[in-house]
C-alpha positions as CSV (number, residue, x, y, z in Angstrom):
1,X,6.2,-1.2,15.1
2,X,2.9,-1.2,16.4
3,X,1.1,-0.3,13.0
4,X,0.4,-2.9,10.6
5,X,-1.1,-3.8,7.4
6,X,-4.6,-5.4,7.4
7,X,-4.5,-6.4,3.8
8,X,-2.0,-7.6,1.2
9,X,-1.9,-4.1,-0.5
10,X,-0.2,-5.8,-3.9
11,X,-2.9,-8.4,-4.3
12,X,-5.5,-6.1,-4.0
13,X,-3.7,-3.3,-6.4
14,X,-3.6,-6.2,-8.8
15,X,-7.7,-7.3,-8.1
16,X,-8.2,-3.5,-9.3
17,X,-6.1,-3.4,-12.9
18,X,-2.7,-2.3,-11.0
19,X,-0.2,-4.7,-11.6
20,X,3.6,-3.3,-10.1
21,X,4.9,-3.2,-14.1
22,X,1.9,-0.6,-14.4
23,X,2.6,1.6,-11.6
24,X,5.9,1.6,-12.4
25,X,5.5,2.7,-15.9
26,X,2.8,5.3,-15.3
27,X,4.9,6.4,-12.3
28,X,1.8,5.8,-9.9
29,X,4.3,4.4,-7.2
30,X,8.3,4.0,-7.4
31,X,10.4,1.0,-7.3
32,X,11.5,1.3,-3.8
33,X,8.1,2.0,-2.2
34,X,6.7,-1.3,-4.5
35,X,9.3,-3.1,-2.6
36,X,8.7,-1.4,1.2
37,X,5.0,-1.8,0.4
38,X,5.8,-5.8,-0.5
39,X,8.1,-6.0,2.7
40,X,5.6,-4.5,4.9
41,X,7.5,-1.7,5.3
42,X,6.1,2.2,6.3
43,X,5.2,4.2,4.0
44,X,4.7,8.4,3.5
45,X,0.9,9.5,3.8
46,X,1.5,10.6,0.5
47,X,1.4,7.3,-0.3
48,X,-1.0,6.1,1.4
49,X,-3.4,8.9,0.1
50,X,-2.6,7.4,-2.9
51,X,-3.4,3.5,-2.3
52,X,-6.6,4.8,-0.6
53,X,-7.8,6.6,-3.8
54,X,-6.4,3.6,-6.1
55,X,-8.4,0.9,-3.7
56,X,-11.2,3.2,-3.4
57,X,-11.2,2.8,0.8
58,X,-10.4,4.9,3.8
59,X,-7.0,4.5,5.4
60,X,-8.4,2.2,8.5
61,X,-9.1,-0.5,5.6
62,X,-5.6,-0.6,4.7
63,X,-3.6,-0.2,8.1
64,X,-4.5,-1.4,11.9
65,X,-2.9,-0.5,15.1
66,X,-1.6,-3.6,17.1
67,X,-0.3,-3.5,20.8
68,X,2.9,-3.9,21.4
69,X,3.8,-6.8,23.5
């Protein structure tokens, strides 16, 4: 898969108050997305919208596009 994240979107949930128990428990993000997110797995738009408002960035700072080789 070509597409890749840039940054360790957890870490930098938890820099900006969002620890997983919290987005959990104010159903921000699910369980099984936390755990695609931690595996660097894909995610829906939908969620990515939503890291991109919670991070405050655009889309490009979360996600790059790498060659296949």
């Amino acid at each position: 898969m070509p597409i890749k994240y840039k940054i360790d979107v957890l870490a930098a949930l938890k820099s900006k108050g969002y620890t997983t128990t919290r987005l959990r428990k104010e159903k921000i993000i699910g369980e099984a997305t936390i755990q695609r997110i931690r595996h660097k797995q894909s995610v829906s738009f939908e969620i990515l919208s939503k890291l991109c408002i919670l991070l405050e960035c655009d889309i490009g700072d979360i996600l790059t596009n790498e060659e296949e080789q």
